[in-house]
N, C-alpha and C positions, 0 to 999 in steps of 0.2 A: 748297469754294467757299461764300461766303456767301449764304445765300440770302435770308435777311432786305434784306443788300444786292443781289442780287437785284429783290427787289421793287422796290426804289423805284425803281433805273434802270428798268424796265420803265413803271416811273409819267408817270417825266421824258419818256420817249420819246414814252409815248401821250398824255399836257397838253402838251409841248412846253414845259415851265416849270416850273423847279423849284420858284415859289412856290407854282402851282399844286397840283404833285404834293405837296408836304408840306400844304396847305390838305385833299384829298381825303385822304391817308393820316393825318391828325391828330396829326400831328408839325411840329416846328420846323425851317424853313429849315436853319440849322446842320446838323440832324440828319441831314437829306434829304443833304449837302453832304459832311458827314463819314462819311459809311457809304458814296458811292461813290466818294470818296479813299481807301479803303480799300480798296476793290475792287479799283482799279486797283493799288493796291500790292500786292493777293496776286497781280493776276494779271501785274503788271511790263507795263501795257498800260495806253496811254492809251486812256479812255472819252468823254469829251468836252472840246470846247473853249469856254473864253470866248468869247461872240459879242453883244456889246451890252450890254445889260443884262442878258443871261440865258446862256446855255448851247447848244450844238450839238452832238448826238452826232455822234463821230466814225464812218466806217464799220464798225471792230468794233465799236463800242460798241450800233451799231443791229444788225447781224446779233447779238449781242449780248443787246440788249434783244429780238430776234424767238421765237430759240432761246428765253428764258427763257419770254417768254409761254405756248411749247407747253407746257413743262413744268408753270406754272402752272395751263393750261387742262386736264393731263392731272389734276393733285393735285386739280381742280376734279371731275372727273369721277372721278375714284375715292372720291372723299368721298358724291356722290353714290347713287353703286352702292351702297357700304358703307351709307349710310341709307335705302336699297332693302329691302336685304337686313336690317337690325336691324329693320326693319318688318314681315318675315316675306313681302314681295313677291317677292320672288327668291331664289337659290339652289338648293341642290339638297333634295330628300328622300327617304330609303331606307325604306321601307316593308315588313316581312316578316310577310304573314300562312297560317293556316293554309287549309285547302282551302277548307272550310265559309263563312267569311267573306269570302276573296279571290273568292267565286263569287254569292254572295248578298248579301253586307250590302256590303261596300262601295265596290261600281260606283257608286250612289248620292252617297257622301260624296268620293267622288274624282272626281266628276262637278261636285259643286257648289265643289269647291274650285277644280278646273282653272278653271272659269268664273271665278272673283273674282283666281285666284292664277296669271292665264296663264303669267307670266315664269319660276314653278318648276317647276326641273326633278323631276319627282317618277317612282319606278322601283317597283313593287310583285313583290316575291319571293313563288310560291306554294310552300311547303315543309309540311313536320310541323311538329308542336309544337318537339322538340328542334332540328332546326334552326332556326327562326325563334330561337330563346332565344339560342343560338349567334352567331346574326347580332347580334343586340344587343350580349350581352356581348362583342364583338369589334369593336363600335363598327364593322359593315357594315349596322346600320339603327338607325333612331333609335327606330323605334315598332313592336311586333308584337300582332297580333291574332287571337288562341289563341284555339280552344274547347275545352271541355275540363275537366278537373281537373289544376293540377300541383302539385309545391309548388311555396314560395315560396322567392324565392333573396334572401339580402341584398343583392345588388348592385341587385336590379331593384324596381320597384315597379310595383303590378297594380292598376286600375281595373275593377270589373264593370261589363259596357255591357245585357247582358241576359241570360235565359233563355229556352233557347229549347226548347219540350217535344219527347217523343219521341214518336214514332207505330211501330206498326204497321200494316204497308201490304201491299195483295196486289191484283191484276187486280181492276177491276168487276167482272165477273165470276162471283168466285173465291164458293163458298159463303158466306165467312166477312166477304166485304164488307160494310160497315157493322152487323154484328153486334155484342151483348156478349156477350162471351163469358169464363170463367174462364182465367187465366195455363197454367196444363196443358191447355189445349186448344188455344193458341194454338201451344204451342211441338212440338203434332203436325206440325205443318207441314215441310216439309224449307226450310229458310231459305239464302237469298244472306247468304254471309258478306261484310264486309270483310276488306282485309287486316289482318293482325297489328300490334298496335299503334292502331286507329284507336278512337274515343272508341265509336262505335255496338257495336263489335263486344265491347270490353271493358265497356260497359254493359252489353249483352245478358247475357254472361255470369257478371256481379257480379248482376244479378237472378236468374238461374236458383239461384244460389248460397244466395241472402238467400231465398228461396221453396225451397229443398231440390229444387229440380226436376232433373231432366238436363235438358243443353244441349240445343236442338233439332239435327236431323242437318243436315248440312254440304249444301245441296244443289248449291250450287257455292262458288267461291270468287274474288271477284274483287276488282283491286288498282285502285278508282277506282268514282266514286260514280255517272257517267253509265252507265259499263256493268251497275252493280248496280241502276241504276232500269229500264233498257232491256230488262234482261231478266225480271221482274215485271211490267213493260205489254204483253210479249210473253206472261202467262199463265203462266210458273213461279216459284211457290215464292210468299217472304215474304219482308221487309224489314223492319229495324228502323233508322228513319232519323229526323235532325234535322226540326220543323216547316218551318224554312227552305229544306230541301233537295226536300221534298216536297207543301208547301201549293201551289204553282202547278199542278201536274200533278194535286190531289186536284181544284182548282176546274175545271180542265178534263176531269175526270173520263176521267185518263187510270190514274190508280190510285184505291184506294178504302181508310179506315181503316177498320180493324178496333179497337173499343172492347174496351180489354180491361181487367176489373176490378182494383180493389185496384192498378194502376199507374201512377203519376206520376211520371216519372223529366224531368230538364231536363239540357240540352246549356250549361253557364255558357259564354258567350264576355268575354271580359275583354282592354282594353287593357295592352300590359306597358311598359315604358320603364326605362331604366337610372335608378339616383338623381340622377346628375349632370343639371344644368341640360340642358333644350332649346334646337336652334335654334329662333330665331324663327318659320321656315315649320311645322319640327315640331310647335309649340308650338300653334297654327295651328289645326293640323290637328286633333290631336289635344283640341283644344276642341270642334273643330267634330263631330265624333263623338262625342265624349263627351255634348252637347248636343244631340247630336238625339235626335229622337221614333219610334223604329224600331216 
């Protein structure tokens, strides 16, 4: 079906005038006349009648011209959406970050997006590093927020957003709170491990390494960050934990640093994204974090 011709019966029906309808659509009488003489020939259906000086649609012609309107009204309304959504106001976006940040950094930038960017749909995945990478490369998130060190992968590309230092932490308490103290004294302590694989725990241990020290002993071992702080404010052991994960609970002085010489070590967290273009909302987003002042 024509839709071109289409439009213009839709024209005729709503001016009631074919002079009309070619004067608003910016075309020539003729033209108005011969595109729906044509109509009616694809569709072996008379559309309207001579009636005066001008034109009368016949009944299909108006149910005719009704139907086409919605259709119009719907192309109207998908063009719409579509320039919604190229504006970054709608749509969806898949999110996959690592613990450390999905918990600390950013409830904030997903707070202040939701507020500007109500109509998207936005889903945040808390995983490890290698899964969050996974999700990217497999085109199930657009943007991931690792900490960490990883390499780099040619598919993806990595934005540093900050550094964020390590601490040493034990009960108020505990002797060694707010002490300086030398790296071999520290690691007398029996320490809460992370699980296997997480950033704090193979830091700890790449320092014992780099310092010739033994690892401190295992005094538990636990697979999540709230049960490894829970139980250092409950008065055992030591923690080696991101500033993010443990600066609210120092200021409430529900734990307490322990300064420990000669150590500066940082938790990098970095935005990832495939090389291929961003959607709009991603794009977004991932500005609006990249730009703030953490």
């Amino acid at each position: 079906m024509n839709l071109h011709a289409l439009r213009f019966l839709v024209k005729v029906a709503e001016t009631g005038s074919v002079t009309t309808a070619a004067e608003t659509l910016r075309v020539s009488q003729p033209a108005v006349t011969a595109q729906i003489k044509r109509l009616e020939q694809e569709l072996g259906i008379q559309l309207w009648l001579p009636q005066g000086r001008g034109v009368a649609l016949t009944d299909t012609g108006r149910m005719l011209a009704l139907e086409a309107q919605k259709l119009f009204d719907l192309e109207h309304a998908i063009e719409e959406r579509l320039d919604i959504i190229k504006l970054g106001k709608a749509g969806k976006l898949h999110i996959a970050a690592t613990y450390l940040p999905a918990n600390f950094l950013l409830p904030g930038p997903i707070a202040d997006y939701k507020k500007s960017h109500p109509a998207v749909e936005l889903d945040l995945t808390t995983t490890n590093s290698s899964h969050a990478l996974d999700l990217l490369l497999h085109y199930k998130a657009e943007i991931a927020v690792i900490g960490g060190i990883h390499q780099e992968h040619p598919l993806l590309t990595k934005t540093p957003l900050l550094e964020d230092e390590m601490y040493f932490v034990v009960h108020p308490e505990h002797p060694l709170a707010g002490k300086d103290i030398p790296l071999a004294d520290m690691l007398q302590e029996p320490f809460i491990y992370r699980e296997e694989g997480s950033f704090s725990r193979e830091q700890l241990l790449a320092l014992c390494k780099i310092h010739h020290l033994p690892a401190p002993a295992i005094g538990l071992q636990m697979n999540g960050l709230h049960e490894t702080i829970r139980v250092v404010m409950e008065g055992y052991g030591a923690a080696f934990l991101s500033a993010l994960e443990s600066e609210a609970f120092i200021s409430e002085k529900r734990l307490a640093k322990v300064h420990v010489r000669d150590v500066k070590l940082k938790n990098p967290i970095s935005v990832y994204s495939r090389k291929d273009p961003l959607s709009p909302a991603a794009e977004l987003f991932r500005n609006l974090l990249i730009n703030k002042k953490f």
